[in-house]
N, C-alpha and C positions, 0 to 999 in steps of 0.2 A: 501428523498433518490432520488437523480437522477444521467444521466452517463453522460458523457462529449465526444465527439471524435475531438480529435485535427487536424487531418488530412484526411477530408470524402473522397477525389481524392480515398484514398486506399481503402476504404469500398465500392467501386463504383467497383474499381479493383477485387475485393475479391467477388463480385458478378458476374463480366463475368466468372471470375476464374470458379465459380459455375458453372456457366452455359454451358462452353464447357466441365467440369469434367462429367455434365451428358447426355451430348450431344457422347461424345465419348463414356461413357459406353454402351449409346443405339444402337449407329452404330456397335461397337466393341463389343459386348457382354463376358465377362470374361471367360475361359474355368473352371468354377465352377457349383454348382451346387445353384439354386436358392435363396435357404438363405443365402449361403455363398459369392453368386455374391449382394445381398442386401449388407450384413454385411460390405463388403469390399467397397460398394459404402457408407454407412454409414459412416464409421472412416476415410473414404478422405474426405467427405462433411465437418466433426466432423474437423478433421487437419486445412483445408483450411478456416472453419469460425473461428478456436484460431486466426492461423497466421496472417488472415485478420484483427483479433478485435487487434492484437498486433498492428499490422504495421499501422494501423487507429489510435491507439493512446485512445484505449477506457478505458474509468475510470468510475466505480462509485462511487458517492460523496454520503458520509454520514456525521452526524452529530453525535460524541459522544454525549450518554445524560451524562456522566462526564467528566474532565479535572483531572489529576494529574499533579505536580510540586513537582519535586525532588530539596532538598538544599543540597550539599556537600560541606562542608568546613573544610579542613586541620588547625584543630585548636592546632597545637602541639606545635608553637610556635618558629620555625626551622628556620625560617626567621621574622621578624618584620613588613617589609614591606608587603609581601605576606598578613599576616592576617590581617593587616589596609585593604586591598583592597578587603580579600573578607569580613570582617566584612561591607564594605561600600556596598558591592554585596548584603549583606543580607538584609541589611535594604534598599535598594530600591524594594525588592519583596514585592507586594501588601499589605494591612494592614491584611483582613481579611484571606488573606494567612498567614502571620505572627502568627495568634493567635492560627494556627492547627499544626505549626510548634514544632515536638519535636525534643529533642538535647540529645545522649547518650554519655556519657562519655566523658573525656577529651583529647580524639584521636581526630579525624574525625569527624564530627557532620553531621547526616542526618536527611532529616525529607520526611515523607511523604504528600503531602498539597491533598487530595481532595477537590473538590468543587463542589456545583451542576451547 
């Protein structure tokens, strides 16, 4: 598991941003009383590091430990060409995919494919 930032300029940004938000609160003290002047330095700090991690462009990257692969194929038979094509669709999904592949009825055909 690790995070990605596509754009650090902003998270540079989003750090002075920081730093004059507590820079003023200290000169400018809030007309609250002291938990409440924390609290409300709090949830601006909280606001300005989302917006910051947004506008930086940050991601964390995981790795599922499974894969699903969904087959849907309109097997009604409504068009002729349509199902040569997806019948040609099926059979290029992977072999060992193919063999977890189940098919209900002669509607629609779905299958659920896990894999580890």
């Amino acid at each position: 598991m690790g995070f990605e930032i596509t754009r650090p300029l902003f998270l540079g940004a989003g750090v002075l941003a920081l730093a004059v938000i507590v820079v003023i609160w200290r000169i400018f003290p809030p007309p609250l009383p002291p938990r409440r002047a924390r609290l409300s330095l709090g949830l601006r700090t909280l606001i300005v590091l989302l917006l910051t991690a947004s506008l930086a462009g940050f991601q964390v990257q995981t790795t599922p430990a499974k894969q699903s692969l969904l087959v849907a194929a309109d097997l009604s038979a409504s068009v002729q060409s349509a199902l040569d094509s997806e019948a040609a669709m099926v059979r290029r999904v992977p072999e060992p995919a193919q063999s977890a592949l189940h098919r209900r009825g002669s509607g629609p055909a779905t299958g659920w494919l896990d894999s580890p």
